[in-house]
N, CA, C and O atoms as CSV, one atom per row, in Angstrom:
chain,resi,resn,atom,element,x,y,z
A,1,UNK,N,N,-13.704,-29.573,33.647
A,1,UNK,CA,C,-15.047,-29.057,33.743
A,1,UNK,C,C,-15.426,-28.428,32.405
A,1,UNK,O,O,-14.694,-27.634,31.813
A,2,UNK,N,N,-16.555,-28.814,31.992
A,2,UNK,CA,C,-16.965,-28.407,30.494
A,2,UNK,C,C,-17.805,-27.068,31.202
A,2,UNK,O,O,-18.379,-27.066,32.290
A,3,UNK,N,N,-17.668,-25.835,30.127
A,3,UNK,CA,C,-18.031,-24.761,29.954
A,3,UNK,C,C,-19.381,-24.017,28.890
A,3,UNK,O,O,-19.425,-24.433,27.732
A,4,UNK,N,N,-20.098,-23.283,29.191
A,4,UNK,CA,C,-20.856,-23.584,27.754
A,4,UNK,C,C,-20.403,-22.571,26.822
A,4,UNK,O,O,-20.301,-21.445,27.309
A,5,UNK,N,N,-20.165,-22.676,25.839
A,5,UNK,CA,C,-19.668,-22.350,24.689
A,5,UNK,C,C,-20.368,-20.644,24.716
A,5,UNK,O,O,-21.569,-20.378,24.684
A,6,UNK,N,N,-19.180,-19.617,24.787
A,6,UNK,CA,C,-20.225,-18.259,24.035
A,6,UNK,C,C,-21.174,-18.399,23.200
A,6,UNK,O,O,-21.173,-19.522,22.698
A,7,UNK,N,N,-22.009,-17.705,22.831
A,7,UNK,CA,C,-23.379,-17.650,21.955
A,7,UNK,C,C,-22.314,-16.823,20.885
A,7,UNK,O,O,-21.484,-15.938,21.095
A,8,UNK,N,N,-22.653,-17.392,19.900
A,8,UNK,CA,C,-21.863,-16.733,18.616
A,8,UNK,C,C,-22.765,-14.930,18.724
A,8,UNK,O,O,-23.822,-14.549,19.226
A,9,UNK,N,N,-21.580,-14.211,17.915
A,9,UNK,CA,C,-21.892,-12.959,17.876
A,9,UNK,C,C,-23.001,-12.617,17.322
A,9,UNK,O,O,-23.289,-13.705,16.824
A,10,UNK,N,N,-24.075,-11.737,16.951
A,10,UNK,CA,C,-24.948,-11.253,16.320
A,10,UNK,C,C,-24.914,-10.727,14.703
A,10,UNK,O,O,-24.389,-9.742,14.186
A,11,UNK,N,N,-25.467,-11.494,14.321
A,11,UNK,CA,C,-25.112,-11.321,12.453
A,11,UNK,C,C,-25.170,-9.394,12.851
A,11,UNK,O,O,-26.025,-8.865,13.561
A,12,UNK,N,N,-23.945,-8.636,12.113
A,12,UNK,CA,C,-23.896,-7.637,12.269
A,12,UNK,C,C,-24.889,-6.736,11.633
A,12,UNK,O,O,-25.398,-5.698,12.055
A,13,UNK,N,N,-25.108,-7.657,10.032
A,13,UNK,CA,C,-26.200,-6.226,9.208
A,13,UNK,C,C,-27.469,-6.651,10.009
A,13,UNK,O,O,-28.327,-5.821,10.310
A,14,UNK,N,N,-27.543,-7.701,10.276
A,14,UNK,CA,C,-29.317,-7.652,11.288
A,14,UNK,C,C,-29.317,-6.719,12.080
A,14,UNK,O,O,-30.291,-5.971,11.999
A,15,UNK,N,N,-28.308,-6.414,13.083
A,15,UNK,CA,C,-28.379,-5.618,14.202
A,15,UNK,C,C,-28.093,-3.892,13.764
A,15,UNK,O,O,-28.250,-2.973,14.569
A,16,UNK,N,N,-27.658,-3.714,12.361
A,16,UNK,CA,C,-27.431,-2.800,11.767
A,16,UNK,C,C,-29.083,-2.557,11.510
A,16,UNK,O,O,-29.462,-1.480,11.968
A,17,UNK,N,N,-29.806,-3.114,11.062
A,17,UNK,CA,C,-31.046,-3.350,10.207
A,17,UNK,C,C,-32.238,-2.913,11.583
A,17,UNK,O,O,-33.238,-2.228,11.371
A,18,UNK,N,N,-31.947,-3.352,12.665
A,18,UNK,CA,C,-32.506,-3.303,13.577
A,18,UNK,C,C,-32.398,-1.735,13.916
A,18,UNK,O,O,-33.352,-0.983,14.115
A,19,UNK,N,N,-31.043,-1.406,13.939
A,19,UNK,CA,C,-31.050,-0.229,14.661
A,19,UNK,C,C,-31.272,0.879,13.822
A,19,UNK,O,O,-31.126,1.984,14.345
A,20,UNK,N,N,-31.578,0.828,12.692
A,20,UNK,CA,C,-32.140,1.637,11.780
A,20,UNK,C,C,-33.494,1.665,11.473
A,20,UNK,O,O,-34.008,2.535,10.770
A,21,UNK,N,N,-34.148,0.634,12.038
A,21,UNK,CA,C,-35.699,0.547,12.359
A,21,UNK,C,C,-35.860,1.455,13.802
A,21,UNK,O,O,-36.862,2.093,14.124
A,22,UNK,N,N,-34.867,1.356,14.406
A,22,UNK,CA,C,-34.882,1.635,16.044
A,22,UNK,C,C,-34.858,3.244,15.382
A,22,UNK,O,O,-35.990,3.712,15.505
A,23,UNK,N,N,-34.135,3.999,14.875
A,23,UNK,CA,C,-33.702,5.060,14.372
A,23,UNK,C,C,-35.517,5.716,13.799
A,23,UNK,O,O,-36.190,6.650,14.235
A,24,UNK,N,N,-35.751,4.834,12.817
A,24,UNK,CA,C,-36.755,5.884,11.588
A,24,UNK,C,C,-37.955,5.424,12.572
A,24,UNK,O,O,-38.978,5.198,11.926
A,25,UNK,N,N,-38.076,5.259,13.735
A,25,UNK,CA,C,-39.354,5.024,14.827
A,25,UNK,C,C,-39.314,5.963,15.138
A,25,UNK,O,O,-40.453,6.163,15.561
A,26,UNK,N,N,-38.460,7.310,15.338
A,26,UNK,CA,C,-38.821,8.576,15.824
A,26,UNK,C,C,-38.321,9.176,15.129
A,26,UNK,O,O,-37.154,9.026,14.769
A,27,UNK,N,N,-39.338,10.291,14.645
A,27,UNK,CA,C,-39.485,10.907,12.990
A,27,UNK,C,C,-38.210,12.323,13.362
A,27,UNK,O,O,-37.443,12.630,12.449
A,28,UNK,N,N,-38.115,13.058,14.703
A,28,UNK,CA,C,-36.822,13.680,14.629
A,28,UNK,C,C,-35.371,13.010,14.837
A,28,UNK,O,O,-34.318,13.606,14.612
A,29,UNK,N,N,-35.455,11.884,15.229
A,29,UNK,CA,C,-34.201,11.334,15.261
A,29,UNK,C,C,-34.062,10.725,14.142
A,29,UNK,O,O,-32.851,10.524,14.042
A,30,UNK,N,N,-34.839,10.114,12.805
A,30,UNK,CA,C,-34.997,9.981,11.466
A,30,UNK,C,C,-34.476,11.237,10.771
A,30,UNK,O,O,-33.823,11.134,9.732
A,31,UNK,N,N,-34.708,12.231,11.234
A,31,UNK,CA,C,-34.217,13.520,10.221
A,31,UNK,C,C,-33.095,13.695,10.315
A,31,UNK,O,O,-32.250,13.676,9.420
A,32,UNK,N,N,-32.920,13.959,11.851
A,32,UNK,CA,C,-31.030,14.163,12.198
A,32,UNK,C,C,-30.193,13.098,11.643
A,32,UNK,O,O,-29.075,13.482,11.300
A,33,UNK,N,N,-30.560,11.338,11.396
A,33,UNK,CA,C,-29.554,10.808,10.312
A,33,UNK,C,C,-29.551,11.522,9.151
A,33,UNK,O,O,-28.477,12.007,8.794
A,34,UNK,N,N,-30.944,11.762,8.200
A,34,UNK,CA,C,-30.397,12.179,7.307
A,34,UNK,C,C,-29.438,13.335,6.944
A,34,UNK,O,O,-28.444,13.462,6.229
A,35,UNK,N,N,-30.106,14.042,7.675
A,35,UNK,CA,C,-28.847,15.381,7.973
A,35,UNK,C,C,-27.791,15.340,8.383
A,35,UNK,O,O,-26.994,16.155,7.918
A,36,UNK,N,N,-27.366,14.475,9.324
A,36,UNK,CA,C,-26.062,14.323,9.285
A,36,UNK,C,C,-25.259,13.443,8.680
A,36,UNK,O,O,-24.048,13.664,8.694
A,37,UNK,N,N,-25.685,12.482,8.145
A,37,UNK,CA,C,-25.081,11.535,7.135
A,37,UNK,C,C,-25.030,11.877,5.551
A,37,UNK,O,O,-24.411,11.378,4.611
A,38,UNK,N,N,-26.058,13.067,5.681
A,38,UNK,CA,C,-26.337,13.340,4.181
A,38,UNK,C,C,-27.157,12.373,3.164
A,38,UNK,O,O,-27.183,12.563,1.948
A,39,UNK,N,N,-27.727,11.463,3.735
A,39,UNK,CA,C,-28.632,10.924,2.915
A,39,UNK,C,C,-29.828,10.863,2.899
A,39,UNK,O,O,-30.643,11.357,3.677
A,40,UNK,N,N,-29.987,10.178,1.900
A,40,UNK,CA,C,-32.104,10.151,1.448
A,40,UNK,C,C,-32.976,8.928,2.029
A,40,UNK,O,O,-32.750,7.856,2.590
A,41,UNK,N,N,-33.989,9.594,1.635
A,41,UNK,CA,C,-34.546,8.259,2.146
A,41,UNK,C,C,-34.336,7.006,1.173
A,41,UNK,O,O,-34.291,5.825,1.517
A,42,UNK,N,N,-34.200,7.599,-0.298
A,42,UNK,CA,C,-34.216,6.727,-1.033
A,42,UNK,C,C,-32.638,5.788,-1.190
A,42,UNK,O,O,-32.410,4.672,-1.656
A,43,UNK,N,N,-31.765,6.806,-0.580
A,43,UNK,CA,C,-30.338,6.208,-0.263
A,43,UNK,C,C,-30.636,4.977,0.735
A,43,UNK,O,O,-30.157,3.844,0.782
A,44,UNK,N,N,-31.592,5.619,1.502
A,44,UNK,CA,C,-31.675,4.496,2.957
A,44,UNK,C,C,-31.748,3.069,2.223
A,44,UNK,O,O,-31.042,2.078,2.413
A,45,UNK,N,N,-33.085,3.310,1.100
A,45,UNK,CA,C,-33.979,2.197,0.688
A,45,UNK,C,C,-32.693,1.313,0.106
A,45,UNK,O,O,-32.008,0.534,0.769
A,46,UNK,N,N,-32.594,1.524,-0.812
A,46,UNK,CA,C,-31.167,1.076,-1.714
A,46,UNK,C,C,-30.154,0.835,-1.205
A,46,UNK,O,O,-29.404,0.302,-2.023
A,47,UNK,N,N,-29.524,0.997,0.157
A,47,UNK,CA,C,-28.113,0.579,1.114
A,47,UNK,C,C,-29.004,-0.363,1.957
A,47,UNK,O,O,-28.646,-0.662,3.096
A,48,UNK,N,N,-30.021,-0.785,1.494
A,48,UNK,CA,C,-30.551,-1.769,2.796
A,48,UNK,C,C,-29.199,-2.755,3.053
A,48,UNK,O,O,-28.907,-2.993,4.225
A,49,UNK,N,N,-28.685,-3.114,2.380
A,49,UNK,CA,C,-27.767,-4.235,1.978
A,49,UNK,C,C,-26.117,-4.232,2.103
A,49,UNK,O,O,-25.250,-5.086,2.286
A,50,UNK,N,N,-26.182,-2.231,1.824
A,50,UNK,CA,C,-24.831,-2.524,1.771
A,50,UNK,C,C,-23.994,-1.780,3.246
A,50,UNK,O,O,-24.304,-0.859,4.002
A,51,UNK,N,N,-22.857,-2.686,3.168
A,51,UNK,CA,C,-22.095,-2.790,4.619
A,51,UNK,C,C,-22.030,-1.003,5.081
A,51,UNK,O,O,-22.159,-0.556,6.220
A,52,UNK,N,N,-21.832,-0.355,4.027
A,52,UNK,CA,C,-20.860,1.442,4.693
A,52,UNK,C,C,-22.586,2.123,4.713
A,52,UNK,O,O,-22.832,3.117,5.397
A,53,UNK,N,N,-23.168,1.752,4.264
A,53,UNK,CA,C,-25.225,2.358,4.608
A,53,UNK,C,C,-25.250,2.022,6.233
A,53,UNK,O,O,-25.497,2.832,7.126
A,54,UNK,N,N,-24.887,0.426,6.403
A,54,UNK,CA,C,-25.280,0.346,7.443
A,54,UNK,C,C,-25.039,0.599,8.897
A,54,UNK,O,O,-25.701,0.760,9.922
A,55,UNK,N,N,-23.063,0.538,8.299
A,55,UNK,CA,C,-22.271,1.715,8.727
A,55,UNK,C,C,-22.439,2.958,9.117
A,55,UNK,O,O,-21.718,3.615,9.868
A,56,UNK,N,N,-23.409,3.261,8.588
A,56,UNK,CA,C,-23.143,4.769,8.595
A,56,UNK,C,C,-24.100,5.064,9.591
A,56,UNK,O,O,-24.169,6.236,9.963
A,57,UNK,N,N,-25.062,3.987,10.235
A,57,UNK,CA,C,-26.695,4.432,10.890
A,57,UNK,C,C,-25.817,3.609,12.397
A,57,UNK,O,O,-26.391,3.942,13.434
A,58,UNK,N,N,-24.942,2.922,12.578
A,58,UNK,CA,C,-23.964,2.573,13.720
A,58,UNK,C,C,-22.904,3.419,14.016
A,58,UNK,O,O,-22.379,3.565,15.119
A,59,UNK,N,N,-22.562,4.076,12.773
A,59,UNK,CA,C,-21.903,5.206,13.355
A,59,UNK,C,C,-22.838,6.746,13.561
A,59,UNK,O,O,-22.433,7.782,14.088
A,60,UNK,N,N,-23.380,6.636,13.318
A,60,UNK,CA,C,-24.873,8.030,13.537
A,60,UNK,C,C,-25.023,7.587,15.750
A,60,UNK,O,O,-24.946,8.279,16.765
A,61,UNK,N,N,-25.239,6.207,15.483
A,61,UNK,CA,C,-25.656,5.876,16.833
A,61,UNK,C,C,-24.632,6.509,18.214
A,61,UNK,O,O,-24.875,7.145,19.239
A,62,UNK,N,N,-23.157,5.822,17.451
A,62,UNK,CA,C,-22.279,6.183,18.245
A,62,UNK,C,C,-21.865,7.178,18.593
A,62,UNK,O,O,-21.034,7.141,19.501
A,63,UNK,N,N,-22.344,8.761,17.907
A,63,UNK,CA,C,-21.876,10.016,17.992
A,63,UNK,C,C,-22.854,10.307,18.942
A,63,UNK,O,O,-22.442,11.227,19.648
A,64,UNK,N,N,-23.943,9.940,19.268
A,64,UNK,CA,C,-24.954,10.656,20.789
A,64,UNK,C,C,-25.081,9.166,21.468
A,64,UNK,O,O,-25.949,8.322,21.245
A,65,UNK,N,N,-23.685,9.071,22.585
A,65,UNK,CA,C,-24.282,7.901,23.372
A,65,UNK,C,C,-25.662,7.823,24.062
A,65,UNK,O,O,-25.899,6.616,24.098
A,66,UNK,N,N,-26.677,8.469,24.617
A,66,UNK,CA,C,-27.748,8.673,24.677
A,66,UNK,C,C,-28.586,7.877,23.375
A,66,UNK,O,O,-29.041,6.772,23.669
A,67,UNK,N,N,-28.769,8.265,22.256
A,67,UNK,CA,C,-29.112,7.129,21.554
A,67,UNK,C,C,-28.689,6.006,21.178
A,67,UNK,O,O,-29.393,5.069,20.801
A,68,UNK,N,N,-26.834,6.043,21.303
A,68,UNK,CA,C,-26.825,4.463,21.495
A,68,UNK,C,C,-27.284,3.120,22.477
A,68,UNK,O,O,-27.613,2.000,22.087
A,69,UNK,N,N,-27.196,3.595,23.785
A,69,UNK,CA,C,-27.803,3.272,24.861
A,69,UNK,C,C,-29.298,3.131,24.845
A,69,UNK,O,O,-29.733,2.356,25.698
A,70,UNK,N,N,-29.974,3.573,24.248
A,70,UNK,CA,C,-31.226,3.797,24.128
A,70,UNK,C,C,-31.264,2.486,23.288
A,70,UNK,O,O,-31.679,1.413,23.725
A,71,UNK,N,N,-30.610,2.772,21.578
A,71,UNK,CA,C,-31.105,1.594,21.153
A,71,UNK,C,C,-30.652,0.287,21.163
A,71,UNK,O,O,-31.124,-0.619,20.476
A,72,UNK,N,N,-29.575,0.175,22.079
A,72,UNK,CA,C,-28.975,-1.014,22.489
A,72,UNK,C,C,-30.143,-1.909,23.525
A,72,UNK,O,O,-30.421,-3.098,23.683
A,73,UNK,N,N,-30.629,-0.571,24.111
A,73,UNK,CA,C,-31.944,-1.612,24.924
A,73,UNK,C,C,-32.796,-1.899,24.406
A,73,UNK,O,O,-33.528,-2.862,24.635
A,74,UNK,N,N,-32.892,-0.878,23.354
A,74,UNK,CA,C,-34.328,-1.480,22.724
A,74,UNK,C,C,-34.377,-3.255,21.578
A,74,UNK,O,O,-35.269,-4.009,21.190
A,75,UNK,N,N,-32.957,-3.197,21.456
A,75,UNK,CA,C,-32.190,-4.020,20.546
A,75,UNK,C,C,-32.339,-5.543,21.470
A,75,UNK,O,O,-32.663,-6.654,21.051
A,76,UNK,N,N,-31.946,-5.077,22.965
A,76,UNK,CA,C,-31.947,-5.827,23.686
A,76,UNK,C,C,-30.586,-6.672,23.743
A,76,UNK,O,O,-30.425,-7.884,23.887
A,77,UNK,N,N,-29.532,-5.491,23.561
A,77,UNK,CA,C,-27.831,-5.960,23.296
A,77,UNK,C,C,-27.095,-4.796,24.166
A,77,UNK,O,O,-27.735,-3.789,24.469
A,78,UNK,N,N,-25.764,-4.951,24.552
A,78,UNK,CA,C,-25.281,-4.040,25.235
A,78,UNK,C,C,-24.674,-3.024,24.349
A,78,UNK,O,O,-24.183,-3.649,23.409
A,79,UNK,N,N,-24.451,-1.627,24.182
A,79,UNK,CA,C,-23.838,-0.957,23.121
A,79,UNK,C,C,-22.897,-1.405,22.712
A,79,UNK,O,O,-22.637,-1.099,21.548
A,80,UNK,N,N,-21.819,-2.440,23.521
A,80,UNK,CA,C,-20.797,-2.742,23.130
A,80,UNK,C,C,-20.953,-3.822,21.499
A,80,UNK,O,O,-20.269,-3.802,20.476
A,81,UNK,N,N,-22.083,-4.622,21.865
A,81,UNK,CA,C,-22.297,-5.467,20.858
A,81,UNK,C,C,-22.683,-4.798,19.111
A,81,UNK,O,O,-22.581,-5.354,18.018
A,82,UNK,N,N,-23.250,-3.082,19.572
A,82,UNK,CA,C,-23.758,-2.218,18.129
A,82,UNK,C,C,-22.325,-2.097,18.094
A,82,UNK,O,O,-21.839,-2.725,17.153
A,83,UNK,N,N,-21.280,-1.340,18.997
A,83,UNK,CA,C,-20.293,-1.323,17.990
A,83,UNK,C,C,-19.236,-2.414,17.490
A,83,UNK,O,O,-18.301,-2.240,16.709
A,84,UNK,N,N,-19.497,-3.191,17.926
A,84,UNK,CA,C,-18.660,-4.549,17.753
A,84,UNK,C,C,-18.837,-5.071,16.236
A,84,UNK,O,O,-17.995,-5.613,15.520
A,85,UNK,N,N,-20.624,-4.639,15.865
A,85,UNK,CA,C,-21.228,-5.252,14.565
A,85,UNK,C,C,-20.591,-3.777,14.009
A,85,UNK,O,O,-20.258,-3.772,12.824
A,86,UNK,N,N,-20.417,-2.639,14.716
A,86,UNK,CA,C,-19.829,-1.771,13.662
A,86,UNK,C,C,-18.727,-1.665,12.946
A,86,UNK,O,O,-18.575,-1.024,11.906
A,87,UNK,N,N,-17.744,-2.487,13.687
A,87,UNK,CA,C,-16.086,-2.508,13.300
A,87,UNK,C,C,-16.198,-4.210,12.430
A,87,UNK,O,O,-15.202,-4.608,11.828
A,88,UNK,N,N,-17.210,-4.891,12.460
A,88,UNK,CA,C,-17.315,-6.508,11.712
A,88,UNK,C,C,-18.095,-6.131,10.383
A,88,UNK,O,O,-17.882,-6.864,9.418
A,89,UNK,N,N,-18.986,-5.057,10.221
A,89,UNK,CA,C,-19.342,-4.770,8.650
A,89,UNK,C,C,-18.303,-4.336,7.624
A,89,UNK,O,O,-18.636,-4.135,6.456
């Protein structure tokens, strides 16, 4: 009996990219990354790209499951899949 093939995983920095749009959509949960990650906005601008930036807004997520859950729906992925792209960047 043929099976259908898993759907390949989710390019990780998209879903990184996503959830950092999901993030700077609400201007106090935008502040608390920077504050707790310690960065700028202009850090944000400039790590668009790189893996430990994007890292760092998947691991922001994962410290208040409440917003991970949140933006896993909004993502329209199960949290398991944000951190899955978190441990593949």
């Amino acid at each position: 009996m043929l099976r259908d093939s898993p759907s390949p995983a989710p390019d990780p920095a998209a879903l990184a990219l996503g959830a950092l749009s999901w993030v700077l959509a609400d201007e106090s949960r935008a502040e608390r990354l920077l504050a707790l990650t310690g960065m700028t906005p202009d850090d944000l601008r400039s790590g668009l790209g790189d893996p430990s930036v994007l890292g760092a807004v998947l691991d922001f997520l994962a410290s208040h499951e409440r917003d991970l859950v949140d933006a896993a729906d909004g993502l329209g992925v199960a949290p398991g899949v944000l951190m899955a792209a978190r441990e593949r960047l």
